[in-house]
VEXGUDREN-570949 format. One record per residue (C-alpha): x, y negated, z negated. Coordinates in pm, whole numbers, plus 32768, in hexadecimal, padded with zeros to 4 digits. Layout:
BEGIN
XYZ;...
//
This chain:
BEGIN
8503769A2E71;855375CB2D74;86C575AA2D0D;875074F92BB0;888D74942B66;898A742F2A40;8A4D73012A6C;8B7973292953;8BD571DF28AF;8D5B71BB290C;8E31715D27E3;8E8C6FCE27CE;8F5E6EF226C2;8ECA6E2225A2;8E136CDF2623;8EB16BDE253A;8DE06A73257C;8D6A69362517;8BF0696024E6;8B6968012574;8B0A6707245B;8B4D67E5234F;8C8967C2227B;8CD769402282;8D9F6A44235C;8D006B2A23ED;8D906CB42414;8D236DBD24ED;8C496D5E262E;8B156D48252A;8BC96CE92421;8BC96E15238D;8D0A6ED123D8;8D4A6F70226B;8BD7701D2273;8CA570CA23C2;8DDD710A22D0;8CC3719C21D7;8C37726422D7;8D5B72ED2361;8DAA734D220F;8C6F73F521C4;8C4E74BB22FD;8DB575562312;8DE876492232;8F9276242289;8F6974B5228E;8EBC74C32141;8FB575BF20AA;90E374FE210F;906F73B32067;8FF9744D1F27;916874DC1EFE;922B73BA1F58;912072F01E82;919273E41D71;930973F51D67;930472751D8F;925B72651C3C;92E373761B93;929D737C1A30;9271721D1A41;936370E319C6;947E70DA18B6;95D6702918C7;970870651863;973A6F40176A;95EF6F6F168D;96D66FE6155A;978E6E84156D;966E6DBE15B0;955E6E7014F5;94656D391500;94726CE01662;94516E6E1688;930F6E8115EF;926F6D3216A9;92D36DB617BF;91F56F27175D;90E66E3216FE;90E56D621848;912B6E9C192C;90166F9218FF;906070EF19B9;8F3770F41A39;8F376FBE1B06;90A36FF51B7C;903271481C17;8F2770941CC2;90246FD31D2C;910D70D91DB2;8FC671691E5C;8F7270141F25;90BD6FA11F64;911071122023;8FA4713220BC;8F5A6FCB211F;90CE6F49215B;90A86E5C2051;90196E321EF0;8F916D451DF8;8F716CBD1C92;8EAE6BFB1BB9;8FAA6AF71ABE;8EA76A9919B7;8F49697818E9;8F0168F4178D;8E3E677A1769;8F80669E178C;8FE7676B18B5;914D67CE1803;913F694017F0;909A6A4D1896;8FAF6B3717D7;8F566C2718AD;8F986CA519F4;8E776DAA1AC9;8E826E2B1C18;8DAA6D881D18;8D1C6E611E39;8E066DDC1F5C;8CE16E442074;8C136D2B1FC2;8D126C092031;8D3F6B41214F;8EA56A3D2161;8E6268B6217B;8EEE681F2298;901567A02231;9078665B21D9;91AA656122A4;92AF662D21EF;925067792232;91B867EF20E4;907C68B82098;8FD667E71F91;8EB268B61F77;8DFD69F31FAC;8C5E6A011FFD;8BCB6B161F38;8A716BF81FC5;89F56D291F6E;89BA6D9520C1;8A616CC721E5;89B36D812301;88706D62225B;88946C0B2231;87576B0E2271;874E69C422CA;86F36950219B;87D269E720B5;88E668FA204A;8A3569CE1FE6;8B0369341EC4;8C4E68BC1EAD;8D3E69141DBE;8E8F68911DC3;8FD269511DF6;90F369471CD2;916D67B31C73;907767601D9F;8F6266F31C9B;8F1865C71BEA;8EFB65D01A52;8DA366131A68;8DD0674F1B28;8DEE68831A05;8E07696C1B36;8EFA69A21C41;8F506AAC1D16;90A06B791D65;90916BF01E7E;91C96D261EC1;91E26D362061;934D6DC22110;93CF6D01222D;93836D6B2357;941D6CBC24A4;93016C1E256E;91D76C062454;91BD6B2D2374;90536B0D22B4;904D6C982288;916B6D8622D5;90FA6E962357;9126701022AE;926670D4229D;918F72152384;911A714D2485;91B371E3258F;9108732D2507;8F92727A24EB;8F2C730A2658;8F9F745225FC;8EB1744324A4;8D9373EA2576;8DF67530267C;8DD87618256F;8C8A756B24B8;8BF575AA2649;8C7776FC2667;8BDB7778251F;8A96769A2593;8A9C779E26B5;8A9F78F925F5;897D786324F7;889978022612;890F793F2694;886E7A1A2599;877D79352581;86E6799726B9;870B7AFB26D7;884E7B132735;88127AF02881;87E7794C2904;887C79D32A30;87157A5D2AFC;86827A182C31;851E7A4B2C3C;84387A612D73;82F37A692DB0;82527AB62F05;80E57A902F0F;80D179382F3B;811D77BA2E90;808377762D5F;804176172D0E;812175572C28;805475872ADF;804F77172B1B;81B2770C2B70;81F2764B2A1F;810477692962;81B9789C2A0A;82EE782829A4;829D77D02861;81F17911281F;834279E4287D;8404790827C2;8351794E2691;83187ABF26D0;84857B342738;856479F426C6;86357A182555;87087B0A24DC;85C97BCC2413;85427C282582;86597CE725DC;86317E14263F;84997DDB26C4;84477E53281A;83967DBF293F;82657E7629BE;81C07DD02B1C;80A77E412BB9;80767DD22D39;7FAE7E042E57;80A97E6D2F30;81FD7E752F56;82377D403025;81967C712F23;82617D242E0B;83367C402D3E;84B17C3A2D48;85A07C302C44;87127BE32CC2;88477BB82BCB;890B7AB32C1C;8A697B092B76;8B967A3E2B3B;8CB47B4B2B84;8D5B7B702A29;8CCE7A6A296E;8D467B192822;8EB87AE128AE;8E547987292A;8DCE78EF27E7;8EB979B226E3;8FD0791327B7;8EF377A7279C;8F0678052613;9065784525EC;90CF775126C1;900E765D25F6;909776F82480;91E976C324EB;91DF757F256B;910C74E92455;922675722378;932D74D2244B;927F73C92410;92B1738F2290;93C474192283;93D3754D21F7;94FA760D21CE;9458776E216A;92D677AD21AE;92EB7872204F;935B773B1F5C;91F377081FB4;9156786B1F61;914E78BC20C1;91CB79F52137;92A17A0D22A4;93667AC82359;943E79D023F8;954178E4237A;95C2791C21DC;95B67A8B21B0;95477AD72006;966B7B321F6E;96D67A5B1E3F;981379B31EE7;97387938200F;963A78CE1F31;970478071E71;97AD77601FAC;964776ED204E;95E2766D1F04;971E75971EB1;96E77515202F;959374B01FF6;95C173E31ED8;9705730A1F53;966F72E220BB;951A72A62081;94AA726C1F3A;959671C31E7E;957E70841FAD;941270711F3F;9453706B1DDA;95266F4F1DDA;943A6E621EA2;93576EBA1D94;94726E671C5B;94CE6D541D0A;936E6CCE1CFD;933B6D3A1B75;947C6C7D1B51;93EA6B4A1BC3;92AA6B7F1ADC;936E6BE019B4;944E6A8819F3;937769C719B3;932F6A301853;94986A201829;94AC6B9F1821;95F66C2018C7;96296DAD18A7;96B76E9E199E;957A6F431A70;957E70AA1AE8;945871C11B0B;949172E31A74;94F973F01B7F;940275681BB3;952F75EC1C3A;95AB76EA1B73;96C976CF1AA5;974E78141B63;976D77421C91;983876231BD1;99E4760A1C16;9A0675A31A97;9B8875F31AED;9B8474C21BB7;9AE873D11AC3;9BDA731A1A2E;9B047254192A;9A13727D183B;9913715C18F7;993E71FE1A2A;98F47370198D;97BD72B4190B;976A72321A7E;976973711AFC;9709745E1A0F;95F573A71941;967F73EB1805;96C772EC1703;981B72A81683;984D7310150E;97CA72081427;9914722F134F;9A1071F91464;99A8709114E4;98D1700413BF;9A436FA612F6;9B656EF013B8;9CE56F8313C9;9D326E2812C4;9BFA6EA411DC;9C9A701211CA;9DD06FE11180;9D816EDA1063;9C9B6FE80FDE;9D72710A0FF7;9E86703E0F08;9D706FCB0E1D;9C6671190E15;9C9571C90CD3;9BDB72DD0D30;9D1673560E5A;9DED72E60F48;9CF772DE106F;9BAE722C1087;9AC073481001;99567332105C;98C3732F0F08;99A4723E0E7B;9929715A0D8A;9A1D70580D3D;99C86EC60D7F;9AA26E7D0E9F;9A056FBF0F3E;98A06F280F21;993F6DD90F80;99836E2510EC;98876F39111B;97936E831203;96AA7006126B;954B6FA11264;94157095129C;9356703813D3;920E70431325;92C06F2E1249;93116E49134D;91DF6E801424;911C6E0C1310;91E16CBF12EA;91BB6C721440;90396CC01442;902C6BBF1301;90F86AD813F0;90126B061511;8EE66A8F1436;8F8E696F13A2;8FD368DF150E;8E8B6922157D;8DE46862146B;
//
């Protein structure tokens, strides 16, 4: 009799190495630990729900601040420099992978950036680091575990790590984490083993079907040993005959000499297997959940019976939870980064994403000021009550012939003196014209 068997790969940490005369660090035991992250993340549909919601309520409806009506240029560079697309992409690798990156493009004399993209963080590998601790550089290739001999990755620098002659450089947006250093490792790991459980599980019920519903089968023969080439041929032949889910439902008819030599069919069952594996599922749903974080399985579209019932007030509790616990950390490791790009253009505005929650779900009660309404909200402040100082009003209410108050269609000079409201399409277009100059 001949007996196979499954040996299941137990679940270990990220390798994180020094590859032996190469300047890179290696991650994962084949240097490939974030194709496991994408994996996980394509073969659990909970694991893949949960990151695609956190991904989204980190971004929101993307990037504003609060002082754009007081600094209207440095608002619009910073639209032009921040494209919504990239900084989802960032959101997306930064959650996924545990860290994310940038590229800073900068003009010819290296004194402002022009234009920052998202680079694939899967695609980099960290320098070893210099006397002083710092990651100079990053090794960029397409496909690390596919990686040849000859191919020679390229270096690009990491921000004020290059020399004038470098026009790129690389941010790279990773969290502490205690113990790692090159790569920090994701916010779900402790869920990762769990993702994989439930990607095996649903393996199980597709090969399953796939053969018959019924892998389970013991089948002997009793007149005799065939050799190992008709052995190979009988079982392919009943594979192909009775295997898949289309042959359900076909019948076995034998014809034998006599009963002694009659083949035997005998089930082997696993008692309540049904019970077994929905218990394997669940188990795995709620820990992968756990995981990330999540307060209420339905912030996410999914529908439970545990936990947050659906009634408004309950509702409203989970989601103001959710976005002080867990994603409003990860947005500000991501400001604080954009911060540090925006700096160095000498761009200084007040960073927030603009929330999904709905405004139902916002104590404006407690909100004492109008920047802080803006914060949380998403609205923008009225372009009348901050575009004029207290001084400006009161000099224009004594000297405004058309009333006592400042009245928005007033005409007189000292009016148009102070006003200082400026379309967006206006200023964008200065700064474009800018841009060019300083490129050429």
């Amino acid at each position: 009799m001949n007996i196979r068997t499954l040996n299941l790969a137990a679940y270990t940490a990220p390798v994180v190495e020094e590859v032996a005369g190469k300047e890179w660090i290696s991650y994962g035991e084949n240097n490939d630990y974030f194709d496991t992250l994408v994996d996980r993340y394509m073969g659990s549909p909970t694991n893949s729900r949960c990151v695609n919601g956190i991904v989204d309520m980190m971004f929101g409806r993307g990037i504003e601040c609060t002082d754009s009506d007081r600094l209207p240029e440095q608002h619009a560079k910073m639209k032009l420099l921040l494209k919504n697309r990239d900084l989802k992409r960032v959101c997306h690798d930064y959650y996924m992978l545990g860290q994310a990156a940038v590229q800073l493009i900068y003009n010819r004399s290296k004194t402002a950036i022009v234009k920052v993209v998202h680079h694939p963080m899967e695609t980099l590998r960290a320098e070893k680091c210099d006397a002083k601790g710092v990651i100079k550089a990053y090794y960029y290739h397409p496909k690390w575990s596919e990686m040849k001999k000859s191919d020679k990755p390229r270096r690009i620098p990491t921000f004020n790590n290059g020399t004038k002659r470098d026009k790129v450089e690389l941010y790279i947006f990773k969290p502490y984490r205690s113990g790692f250093y090159y790569y920090s490792p994701v916010a779900y790991t402790g869920c990762l083993q769990y993702a994989n459980l439930e990607e095996e599980v649903s393996n199980y019920h597709i090969n399953n079907i796939k053969n018959g519903l019924q892998p389970s089968l013991l089948l002997n023969f009793n007149n005799g040993v065939p050799s190992e080439e008709a052995q190979e041929l009988i079982e392919r032949k009943i594979a192909d005959k009775f295997g898949g889910s289309s042959n359900a439902g076909k019948f076995i008819l034998a014809f034998n000499d006599s009963k002694e030599t009659a083949a035997e069919v005998n089930p082997v069952h696993l008692p309540d297997a049904h019970a077994q594996y929905q218990f394997m599922s669940d188990e795995a749903r709620e820990k992968i959940m756990l995981g990330h974080g999540i307060v209420s399985p339905i912030l996410l579209g999914i529908k439970d019976n545990t936990g947050f019932g659906n009634n408004a007030e309950e509702l409203r509790t989970a989601s103001v939870l959710m976005d002080n616990v867990i994603i409003r950390p990860l947005q500000d490791e991501i400001l604080s980064g954009l911060e540090d790009i925006l700096a160095f253009n000498k761009i200084s505005l007040d960073l927030y994403f603009v929330t999904l929650q709905p405004i139902e779900f916002t104590e404006l009660d407690n909100i004492s000021t109008k920047v802080k309404r803006e914060e949380e909200t998403g609205e923008k402040q009225d372009l009348s009550s901050v575009n004029l100082s207290e001084e400006v009003e009161e000099e224009l209410e004594k000297e405004c012939p058309d009333g006592e108050e400042v009245c928005d269609d007033c005409t007189c000079e000292k009016k148009d003196k102070y006003d200082i409201q400026m379309t967006i399409e206006d200023v964008i277009e200065e700064v474009e014209l800018e841009n060019t100059d300083n490129n050429e």
